[in-house]
C-alpha positions as a LaTeX table, in Angstrom:
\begin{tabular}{lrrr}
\hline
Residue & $x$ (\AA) & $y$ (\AA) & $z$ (\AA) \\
\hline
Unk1 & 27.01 & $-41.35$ & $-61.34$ \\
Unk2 & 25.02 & $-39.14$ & $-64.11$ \\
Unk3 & 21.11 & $-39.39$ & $-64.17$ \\
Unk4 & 18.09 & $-37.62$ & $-65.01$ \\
Unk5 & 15.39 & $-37.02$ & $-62.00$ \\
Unk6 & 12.72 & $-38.69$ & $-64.10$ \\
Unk7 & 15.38 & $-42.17$ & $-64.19$ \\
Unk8 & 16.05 & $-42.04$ & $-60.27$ \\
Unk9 & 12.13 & $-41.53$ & $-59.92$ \\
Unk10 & 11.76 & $-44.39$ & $-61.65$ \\
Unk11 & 13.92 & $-46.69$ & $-60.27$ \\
Unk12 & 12.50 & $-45.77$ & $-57.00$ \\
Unk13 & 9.15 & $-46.12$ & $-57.48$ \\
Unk14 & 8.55 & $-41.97$ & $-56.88$ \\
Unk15 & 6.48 & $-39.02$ & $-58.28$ \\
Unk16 & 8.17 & $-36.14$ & $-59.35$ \\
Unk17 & 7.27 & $-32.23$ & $-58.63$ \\
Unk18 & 9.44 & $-29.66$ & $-60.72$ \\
Unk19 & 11.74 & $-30.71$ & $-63.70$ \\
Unk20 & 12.50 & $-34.55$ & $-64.18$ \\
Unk21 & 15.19 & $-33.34$ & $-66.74$ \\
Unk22 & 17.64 & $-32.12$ & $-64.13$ \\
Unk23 & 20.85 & $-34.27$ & $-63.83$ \\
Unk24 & 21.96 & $-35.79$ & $-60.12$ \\
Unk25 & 25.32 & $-36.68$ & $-60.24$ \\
Unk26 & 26.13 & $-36.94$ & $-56.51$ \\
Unk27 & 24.47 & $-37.30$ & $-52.84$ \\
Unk28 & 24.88 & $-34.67$ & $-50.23$ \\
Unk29 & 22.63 & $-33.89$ & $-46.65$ \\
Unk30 & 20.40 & $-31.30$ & $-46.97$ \\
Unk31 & 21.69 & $-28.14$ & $-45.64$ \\
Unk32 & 25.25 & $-28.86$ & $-47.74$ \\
Unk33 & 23.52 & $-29.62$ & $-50.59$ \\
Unk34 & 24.82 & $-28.13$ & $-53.84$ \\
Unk35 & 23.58 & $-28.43$ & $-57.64$ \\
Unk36 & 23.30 & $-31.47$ & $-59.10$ \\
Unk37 & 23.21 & $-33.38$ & $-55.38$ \\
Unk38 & 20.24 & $-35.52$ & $-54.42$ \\
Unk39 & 19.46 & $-35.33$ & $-50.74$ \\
Unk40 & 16.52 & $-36.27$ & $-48.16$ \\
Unk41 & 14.13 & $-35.21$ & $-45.84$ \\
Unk42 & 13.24 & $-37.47$ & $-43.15$ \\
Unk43 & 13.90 & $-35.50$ & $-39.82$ \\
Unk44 & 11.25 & $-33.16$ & $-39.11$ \\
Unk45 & 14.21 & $-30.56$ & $-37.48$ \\
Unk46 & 15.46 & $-30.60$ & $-40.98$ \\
Unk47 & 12.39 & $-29.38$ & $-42.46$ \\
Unk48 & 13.46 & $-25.52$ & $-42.69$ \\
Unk49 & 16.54 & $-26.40$ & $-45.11$ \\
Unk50 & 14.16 & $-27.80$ & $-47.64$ \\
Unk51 & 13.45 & $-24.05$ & $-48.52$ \\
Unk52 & 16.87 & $-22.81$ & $-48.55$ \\
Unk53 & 18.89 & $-25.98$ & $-49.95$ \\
Unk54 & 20.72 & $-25.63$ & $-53.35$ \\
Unk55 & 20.12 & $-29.44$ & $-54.09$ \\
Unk56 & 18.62 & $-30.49$ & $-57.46$ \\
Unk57 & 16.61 & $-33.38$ & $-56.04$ \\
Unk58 & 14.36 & $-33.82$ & $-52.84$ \\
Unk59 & 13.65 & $-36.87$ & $-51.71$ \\
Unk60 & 9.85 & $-36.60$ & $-49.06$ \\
Unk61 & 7.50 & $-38.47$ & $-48.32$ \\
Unk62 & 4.36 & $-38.86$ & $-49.75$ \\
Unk63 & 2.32 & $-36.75$ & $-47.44$ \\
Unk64 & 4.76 & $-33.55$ & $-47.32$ \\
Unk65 & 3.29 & $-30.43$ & $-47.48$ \\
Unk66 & 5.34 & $-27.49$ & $-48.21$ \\
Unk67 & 4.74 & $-23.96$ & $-46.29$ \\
Unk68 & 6.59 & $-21.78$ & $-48.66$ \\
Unk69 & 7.91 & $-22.60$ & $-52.26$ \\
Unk70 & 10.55 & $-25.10$ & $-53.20$ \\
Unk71 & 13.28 & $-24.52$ & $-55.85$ \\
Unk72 & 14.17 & $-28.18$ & $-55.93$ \\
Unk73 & 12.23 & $-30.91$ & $-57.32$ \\
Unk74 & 10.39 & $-32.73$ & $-55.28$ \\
Unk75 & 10.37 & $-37.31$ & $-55.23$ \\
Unk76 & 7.70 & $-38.35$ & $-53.57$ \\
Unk77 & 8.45 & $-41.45$ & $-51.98$ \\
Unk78 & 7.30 & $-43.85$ & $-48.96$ \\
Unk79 & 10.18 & $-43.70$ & $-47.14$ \\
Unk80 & 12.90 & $-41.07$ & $-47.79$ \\
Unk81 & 15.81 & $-42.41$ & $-45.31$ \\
Unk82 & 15.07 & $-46.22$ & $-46.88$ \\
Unk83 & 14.79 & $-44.79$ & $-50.16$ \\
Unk84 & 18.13 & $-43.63$ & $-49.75$ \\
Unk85 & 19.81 & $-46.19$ & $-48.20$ \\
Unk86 & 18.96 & $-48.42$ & $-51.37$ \\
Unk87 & 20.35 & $-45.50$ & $-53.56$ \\
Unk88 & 23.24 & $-45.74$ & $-51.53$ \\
Unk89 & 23.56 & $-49.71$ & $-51.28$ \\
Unk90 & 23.31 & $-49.33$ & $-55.07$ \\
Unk91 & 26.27 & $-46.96$ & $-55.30$ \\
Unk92 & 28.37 & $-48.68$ & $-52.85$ \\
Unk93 & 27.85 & $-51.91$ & $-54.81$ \\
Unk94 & 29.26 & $-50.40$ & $-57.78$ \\
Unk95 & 33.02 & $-50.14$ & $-56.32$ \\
Unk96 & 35.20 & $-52.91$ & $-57.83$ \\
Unk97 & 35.30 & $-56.31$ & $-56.21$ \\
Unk98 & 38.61 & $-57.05$ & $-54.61$ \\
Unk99 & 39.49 & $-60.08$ & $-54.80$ \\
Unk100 & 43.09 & $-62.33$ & $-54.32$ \\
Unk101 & 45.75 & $-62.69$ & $-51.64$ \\
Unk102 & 47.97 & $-59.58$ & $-51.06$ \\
Unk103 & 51.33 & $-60.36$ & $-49.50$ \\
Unk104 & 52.87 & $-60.22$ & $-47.45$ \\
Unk105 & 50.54 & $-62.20$ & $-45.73$ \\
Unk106 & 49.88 & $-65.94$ & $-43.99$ \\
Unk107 & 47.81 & $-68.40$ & $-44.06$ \\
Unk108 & 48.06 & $-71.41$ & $-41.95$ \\
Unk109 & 47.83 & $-75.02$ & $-42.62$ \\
Unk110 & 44.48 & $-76.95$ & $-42.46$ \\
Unk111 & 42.71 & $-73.83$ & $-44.40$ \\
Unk112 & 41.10 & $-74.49$ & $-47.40$ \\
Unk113 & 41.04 & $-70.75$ & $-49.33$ \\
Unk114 & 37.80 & $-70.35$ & $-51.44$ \\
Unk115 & 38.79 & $-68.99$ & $-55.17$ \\
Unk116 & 37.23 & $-65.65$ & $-54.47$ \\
Unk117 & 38.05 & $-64.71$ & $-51.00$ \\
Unk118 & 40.74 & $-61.25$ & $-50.45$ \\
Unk119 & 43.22 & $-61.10$ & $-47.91$ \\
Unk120 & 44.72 & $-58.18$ & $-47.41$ \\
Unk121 & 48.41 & $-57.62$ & $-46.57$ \\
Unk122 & 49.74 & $-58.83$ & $-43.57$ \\
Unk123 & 46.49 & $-60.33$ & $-42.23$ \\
Unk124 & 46.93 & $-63.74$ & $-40.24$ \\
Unk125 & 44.79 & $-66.85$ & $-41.12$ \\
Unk126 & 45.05 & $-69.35$ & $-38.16$ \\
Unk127 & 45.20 & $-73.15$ & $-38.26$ \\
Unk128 & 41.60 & $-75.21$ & $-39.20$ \\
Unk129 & 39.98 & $-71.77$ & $-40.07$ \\
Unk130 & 36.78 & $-72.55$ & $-41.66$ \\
Unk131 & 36.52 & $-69.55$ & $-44.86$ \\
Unk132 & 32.53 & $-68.99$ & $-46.55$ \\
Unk133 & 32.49 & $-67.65$ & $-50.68$ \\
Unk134 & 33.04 & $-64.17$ & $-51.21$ \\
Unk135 & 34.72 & $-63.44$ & $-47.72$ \\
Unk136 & 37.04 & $-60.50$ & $-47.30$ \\
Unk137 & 39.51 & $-60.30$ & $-44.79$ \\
Unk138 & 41.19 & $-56.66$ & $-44.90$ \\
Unk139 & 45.19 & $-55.74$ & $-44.26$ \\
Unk140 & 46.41 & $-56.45$ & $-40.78$ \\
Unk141 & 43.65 & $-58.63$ & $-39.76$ \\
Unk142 & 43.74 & $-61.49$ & $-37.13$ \\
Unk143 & 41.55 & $-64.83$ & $-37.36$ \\
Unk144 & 42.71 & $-66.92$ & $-34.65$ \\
Unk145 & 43.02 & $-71.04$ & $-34.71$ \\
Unk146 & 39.04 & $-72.71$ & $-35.64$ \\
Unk147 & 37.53 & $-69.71$ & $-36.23$ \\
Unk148 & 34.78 & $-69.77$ & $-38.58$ \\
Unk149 & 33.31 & $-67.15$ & $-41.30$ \\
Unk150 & 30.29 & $-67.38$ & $-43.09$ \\
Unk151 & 29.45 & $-66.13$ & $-46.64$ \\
Unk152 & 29.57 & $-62.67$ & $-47.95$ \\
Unk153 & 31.17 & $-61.52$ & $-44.81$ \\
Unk154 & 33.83 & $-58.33$ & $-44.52$ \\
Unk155 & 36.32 & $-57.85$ & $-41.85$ \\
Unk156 & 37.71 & $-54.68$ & $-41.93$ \\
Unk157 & 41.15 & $-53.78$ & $-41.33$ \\
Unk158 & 42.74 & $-54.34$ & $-37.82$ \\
Unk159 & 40.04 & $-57.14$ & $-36.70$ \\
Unk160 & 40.75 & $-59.56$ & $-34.09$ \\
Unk161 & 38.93 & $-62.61$ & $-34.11$ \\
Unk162 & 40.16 & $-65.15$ & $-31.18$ \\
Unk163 & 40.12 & $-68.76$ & $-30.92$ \\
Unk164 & 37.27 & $-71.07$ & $-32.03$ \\
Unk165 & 34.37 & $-67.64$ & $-32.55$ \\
Unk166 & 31.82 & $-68.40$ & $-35.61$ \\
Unk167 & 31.00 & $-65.53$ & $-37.64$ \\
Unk168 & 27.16 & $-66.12$ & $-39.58$ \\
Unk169 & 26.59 & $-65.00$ & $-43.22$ \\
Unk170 & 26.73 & $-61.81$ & $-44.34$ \\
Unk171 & 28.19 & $-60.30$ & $-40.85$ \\
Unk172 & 30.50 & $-56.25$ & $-41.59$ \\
Unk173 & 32.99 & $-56.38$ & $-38.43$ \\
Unk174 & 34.64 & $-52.57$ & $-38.78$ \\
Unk175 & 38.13 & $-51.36$ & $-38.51$ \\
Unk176 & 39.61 & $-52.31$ & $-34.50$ \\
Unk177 & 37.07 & $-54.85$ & $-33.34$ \\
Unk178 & 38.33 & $-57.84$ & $-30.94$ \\
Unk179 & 35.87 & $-60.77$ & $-31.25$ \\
Unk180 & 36.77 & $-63.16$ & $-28.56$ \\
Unk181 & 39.03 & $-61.58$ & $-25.76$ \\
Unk182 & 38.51 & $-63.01$ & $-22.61$ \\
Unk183 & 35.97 & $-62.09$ & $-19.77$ \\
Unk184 & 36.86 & $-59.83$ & $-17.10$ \\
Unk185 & 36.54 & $-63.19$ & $-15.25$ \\
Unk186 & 38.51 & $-63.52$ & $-11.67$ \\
Unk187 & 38.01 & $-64.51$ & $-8.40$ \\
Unk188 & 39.46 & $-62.89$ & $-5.32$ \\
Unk189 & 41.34 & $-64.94$ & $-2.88$ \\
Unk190 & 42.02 & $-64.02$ & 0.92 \\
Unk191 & 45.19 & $-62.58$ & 0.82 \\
Unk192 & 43.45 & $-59.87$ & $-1.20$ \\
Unk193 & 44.80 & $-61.03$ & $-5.05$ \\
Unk194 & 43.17 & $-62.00$ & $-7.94$ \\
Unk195 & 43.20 & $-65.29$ & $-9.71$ \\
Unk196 & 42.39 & $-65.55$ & $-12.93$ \\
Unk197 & 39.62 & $-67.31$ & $-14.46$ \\
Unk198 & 40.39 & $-69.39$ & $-17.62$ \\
Unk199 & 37.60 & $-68.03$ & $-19.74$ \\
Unk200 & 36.99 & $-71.15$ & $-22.10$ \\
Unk201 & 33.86 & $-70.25$ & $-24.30$ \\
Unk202 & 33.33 & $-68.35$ & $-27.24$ \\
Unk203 & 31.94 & $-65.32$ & $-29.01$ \\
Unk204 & 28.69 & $-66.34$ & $-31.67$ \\
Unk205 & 28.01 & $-63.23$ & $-34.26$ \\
Unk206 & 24.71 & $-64.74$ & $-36.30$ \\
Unk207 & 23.69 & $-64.05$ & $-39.51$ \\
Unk208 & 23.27 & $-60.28$ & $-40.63$ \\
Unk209 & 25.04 & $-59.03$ & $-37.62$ \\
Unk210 & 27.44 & $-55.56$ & $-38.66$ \\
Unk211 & 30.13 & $-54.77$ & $-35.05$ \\
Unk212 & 31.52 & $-51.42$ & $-35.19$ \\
Unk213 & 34.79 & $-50.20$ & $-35.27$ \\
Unk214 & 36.77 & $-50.91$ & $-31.96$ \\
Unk215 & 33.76 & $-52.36$ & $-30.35$ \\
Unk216 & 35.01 & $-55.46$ & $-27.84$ \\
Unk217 & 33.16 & $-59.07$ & $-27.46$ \\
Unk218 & 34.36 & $-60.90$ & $-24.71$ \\
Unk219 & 34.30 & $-64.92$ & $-25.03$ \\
Unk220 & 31.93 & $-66.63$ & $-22.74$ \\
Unk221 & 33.35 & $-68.04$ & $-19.59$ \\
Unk222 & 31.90 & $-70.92$ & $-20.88$ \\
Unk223 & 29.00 & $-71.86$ & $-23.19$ \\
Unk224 & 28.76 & $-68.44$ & $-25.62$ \\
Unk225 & 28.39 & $-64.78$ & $-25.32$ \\
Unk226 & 25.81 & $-64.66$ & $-28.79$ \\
Unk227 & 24.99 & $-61.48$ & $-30.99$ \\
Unk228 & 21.96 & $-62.36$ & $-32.46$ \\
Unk229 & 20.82 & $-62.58$ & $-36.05$ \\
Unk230 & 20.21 & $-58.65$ & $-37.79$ \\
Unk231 & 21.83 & $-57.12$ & $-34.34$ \\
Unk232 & 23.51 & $-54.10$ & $-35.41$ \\
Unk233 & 25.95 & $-52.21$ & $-32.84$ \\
Unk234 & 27.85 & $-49.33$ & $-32.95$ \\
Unk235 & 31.75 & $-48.19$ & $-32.28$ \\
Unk236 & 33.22 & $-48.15$ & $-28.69$ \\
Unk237 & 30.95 & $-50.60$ & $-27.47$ \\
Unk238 & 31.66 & $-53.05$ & $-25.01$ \\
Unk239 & 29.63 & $-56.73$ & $-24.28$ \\
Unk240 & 30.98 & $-59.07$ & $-21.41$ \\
Unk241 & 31.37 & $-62.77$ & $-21.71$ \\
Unk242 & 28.09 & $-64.70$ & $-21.66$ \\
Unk243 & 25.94 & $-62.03$ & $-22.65$ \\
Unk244 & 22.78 & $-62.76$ & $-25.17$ \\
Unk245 & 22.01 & $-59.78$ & $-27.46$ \\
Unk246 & 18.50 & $-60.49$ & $-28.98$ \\
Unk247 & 17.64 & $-60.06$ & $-32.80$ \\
Unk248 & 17.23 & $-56.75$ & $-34.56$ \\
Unk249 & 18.63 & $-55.06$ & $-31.56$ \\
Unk250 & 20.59 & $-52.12$ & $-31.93$ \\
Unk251 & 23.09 & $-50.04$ & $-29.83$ \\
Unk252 & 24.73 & $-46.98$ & $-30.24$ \\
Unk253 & 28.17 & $-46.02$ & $-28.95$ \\
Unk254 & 29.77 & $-46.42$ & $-25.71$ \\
Unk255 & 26.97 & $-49.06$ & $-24.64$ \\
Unk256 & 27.92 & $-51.34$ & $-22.27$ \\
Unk257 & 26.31 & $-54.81$ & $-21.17$ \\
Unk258 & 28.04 & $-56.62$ & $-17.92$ \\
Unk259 & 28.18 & $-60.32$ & $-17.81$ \\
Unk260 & 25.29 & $-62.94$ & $-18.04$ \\
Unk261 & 22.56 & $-60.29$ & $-19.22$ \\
Unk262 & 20.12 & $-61.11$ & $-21.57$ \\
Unk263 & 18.73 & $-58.66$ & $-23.77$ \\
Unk264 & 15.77 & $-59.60$ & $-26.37$ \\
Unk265 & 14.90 & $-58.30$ & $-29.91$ \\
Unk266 & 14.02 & $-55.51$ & $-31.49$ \\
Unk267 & 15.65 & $-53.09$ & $-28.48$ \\
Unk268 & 16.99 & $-49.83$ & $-29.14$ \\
Unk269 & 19.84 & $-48.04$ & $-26.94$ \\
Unk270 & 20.98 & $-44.92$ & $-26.89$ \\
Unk271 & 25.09 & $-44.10$ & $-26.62$ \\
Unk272 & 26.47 & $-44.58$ & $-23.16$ \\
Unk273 & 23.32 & $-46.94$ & $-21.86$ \\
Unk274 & 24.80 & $-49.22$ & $-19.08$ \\
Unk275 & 23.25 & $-52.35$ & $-18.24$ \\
Unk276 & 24.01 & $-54.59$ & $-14.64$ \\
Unk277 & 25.21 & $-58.24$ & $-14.53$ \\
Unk278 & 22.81 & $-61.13$ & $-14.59$ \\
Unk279 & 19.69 & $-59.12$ & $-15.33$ \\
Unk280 & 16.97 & $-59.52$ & $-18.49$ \\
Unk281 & 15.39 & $-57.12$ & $-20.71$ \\
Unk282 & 12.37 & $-58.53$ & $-22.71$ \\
Unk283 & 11.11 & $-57.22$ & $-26.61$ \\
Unk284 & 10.85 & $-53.88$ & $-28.37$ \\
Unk285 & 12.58 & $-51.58$ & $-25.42$ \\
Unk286 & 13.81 & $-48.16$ & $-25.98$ \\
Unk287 & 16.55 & $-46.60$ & $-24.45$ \\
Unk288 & 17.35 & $-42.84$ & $-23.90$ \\
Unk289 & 20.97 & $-42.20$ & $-23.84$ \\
Unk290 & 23.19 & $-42.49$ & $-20.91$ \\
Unk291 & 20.52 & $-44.64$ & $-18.75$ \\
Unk292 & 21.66 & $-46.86$ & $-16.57$ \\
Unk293 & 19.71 & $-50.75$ & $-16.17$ \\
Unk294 & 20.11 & $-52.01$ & $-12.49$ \\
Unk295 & 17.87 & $-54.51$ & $-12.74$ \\
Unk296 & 15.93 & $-56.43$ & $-15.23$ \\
Unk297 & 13.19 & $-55.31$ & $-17.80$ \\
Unk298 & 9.80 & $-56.01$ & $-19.17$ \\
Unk299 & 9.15 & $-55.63$ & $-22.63$ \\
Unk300 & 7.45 & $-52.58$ & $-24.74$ \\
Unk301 & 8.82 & $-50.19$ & $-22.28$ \\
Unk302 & 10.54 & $-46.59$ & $-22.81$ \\
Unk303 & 13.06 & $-45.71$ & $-19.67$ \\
Unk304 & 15.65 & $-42.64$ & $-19.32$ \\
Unk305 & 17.83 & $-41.71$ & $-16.92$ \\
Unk306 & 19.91 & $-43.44$ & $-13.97$ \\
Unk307 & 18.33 & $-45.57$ & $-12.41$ \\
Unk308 & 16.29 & $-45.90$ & $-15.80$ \\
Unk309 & 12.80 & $-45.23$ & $-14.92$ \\
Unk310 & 9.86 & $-45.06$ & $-17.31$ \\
Unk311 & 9.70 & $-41.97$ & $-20.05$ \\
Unk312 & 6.79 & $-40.16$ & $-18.83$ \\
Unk313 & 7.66 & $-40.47$ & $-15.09$ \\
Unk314 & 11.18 & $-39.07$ & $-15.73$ \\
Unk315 & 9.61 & $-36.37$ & $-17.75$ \\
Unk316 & 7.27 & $-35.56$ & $-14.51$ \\
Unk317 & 9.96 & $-35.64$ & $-12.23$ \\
Unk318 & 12.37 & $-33.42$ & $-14.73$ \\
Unk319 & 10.19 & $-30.37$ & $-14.16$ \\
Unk320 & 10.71 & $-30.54$ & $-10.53$ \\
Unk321 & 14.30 & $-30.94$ & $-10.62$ \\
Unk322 & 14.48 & $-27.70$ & $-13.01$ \\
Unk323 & 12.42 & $-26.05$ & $-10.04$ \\
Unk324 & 14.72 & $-27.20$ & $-7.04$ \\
Unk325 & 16.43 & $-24.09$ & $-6.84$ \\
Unk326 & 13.23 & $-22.46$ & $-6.42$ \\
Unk327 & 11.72 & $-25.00$ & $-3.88$ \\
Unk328 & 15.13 & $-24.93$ & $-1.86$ \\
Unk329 & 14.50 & $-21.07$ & $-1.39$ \\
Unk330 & 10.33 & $-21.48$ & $-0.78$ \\
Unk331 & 11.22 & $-23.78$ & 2.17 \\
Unk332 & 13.93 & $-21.90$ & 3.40 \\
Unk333 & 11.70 & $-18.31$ & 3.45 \\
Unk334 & 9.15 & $-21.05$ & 5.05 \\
Unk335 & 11.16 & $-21.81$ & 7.65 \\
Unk336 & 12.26 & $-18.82$ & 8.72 \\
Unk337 & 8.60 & $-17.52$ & 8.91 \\
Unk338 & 8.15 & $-20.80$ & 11.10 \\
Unk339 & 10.97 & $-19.84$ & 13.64 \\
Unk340 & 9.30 & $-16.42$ & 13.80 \\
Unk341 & 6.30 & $-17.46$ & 14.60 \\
Unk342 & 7.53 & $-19.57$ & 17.67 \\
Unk343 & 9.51 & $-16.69$ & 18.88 \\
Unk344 & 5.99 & $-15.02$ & 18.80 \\
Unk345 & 4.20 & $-17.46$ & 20.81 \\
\hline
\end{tabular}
């Protein structure tokens, strides 16, 4: 990539401050930035390195207002992070297409195999698997027996997709997922086993929905656990069978969700929120990392810690577990006075 300032401004819609001549010929974060890299500010914490950075190009926002003088030139833009992430969607869809099937690998019978679809090496295409246009199935894949994939879809390398699952249009599973695995589903008997419980459902990834890598979706016990359309969730996550994850939610790593919950749309969660059995969380929550959900949830609500309360009463109660130390040693010295003045009397 080779292009002036004054052709990126354009292409993004932008006003330029300093020279529009300069060349950007790669992308790199602020504080690494050499010449000839664009980068962004969109973090408020990052706002010291826009001083100091050795980019060429600065993507800000409109409204920026710089405290000391900038060497870089400045695009003025809405939105700097979504400006970028079109710059970088551009980029990205600039790689070559792969297309064709790579052996060694194998496709079962009852498969029809759309003319542009890749399959990497030794991936495994079950029987009566259901293939969109323009899928791509990467090496060492597994689509198990009925499965069906939508259009435009990419399944990274090392995928497991069980039995029966339906992947939606334009769904990114990364690297290690397992679609499909069964529920932790048994029930004790008396001599103080376990039997196992055939899990018999399956695992529904909607439209727009990107799983990342090594995440694990268990198949309903029956019915559907279903990953709503736009949900986007992280690596090392883990979702239990007959779970409902709402649209345009999103999840960071090491989130968990036990079976039968219900989460709505447009919910963010921080890495390593844990979320109870059989409970429901409404619209438009936020999450602070590491909270844990015991019970069910409203919507429009911001909770932290374990058990997740709201924001501002966690805050409040924060500043008096900084003080405990103190407080322990105020009632102590209390006490003691106390004990003197009885001896007194």
């Amino acid at each position: 990539m080779r292009i002036t300032v004054e052709e990126l401004a354009a292409l993004v819609k932008g006003s330029i401050e300093g020279d529009g001549k300069a060349y950007i010929n790669n992308y790199s974060k602020i504080e690494e930035a050499t010449t000839g890299c664009l980068t962004f500010l969109a973090n408020p914490k990052y706002t010291h390195y826009i001083y100091t950075t050795k980019a060429t190009a600065v993507l800000v926002r409109k409204d920026f207002v710089a405290e000391h003088p900038v060497s870089a030139t400045l695009i003025r833009v809405d939105d700097p992070y979504t400006t970028l992430a079109d710059l970088l969607n551009m980029v990205s869809a600039q790689a070559p297409v792969r297309t064709g099937i790579e052996q060694p690998s194998y496709i079962s019978d009852g498969t029809t195999v759309p003319d542009d679809i890749y399959v990497g090496a030794f991936a495994y295409i079950g029987k009566n698997v259901t293939l969109g246009k323009n899928v791509k199935i990467y090496p060492q894949a597994y689509l198990g027996d009925n499965v069906t994939v939508g259009d435009d879809v990419i399944i990274y390398p090392g995928v497991k997709i069980y039995h029966g699952c339906k992947i939606g249009n334009r769904c990114i599973v990364q690297a290690g997922a397992v679609i499909g695995a069964d529920g932790f589903g048994f029930a004790p008997k008396q001599d103080g086993t376990y039997e196992k419980i055939a899990q018999i459902g399956i695992v529904i990834l909607e439209d727009d929905v990107e799983i990342g890598a090594n995440t694990t979706i268990d198949r309903a016990t029956m019915g559907s656990t279903i990953i709503k359309r736009g949900a986007k969730l992280d690596n090392l996550i883990q979702i239990a069978h007959n779970v409902e994850i709402g649209e345009s939610t999103v999840m960071a790593a090491q989130v968990g969700v036990a079976g039968s919950t219900k989460i709505g749309k447009h919910n963010m969660m921080g890495g390593q929120v844990g979320f109870a059995g059989h409970i429901t969380v409404g619209d438009n929550n936020g999450f602070g990392a590491q909270s844990g959900i015991p019970n069910s949830v409203g919507s429009n609500q911001r909770i932290l810690g374990t058990p997740g309360i709201n924001a501002l009463e966690f805050a409040r109660q924060n500043v008096y577990f900084k003080r405990l130390p103190e407080m322990a040693r105020d009632i102590k010295a209390l006490k003691k006075e106390v004990e003197e003045i009885k001896k007194e009397k």
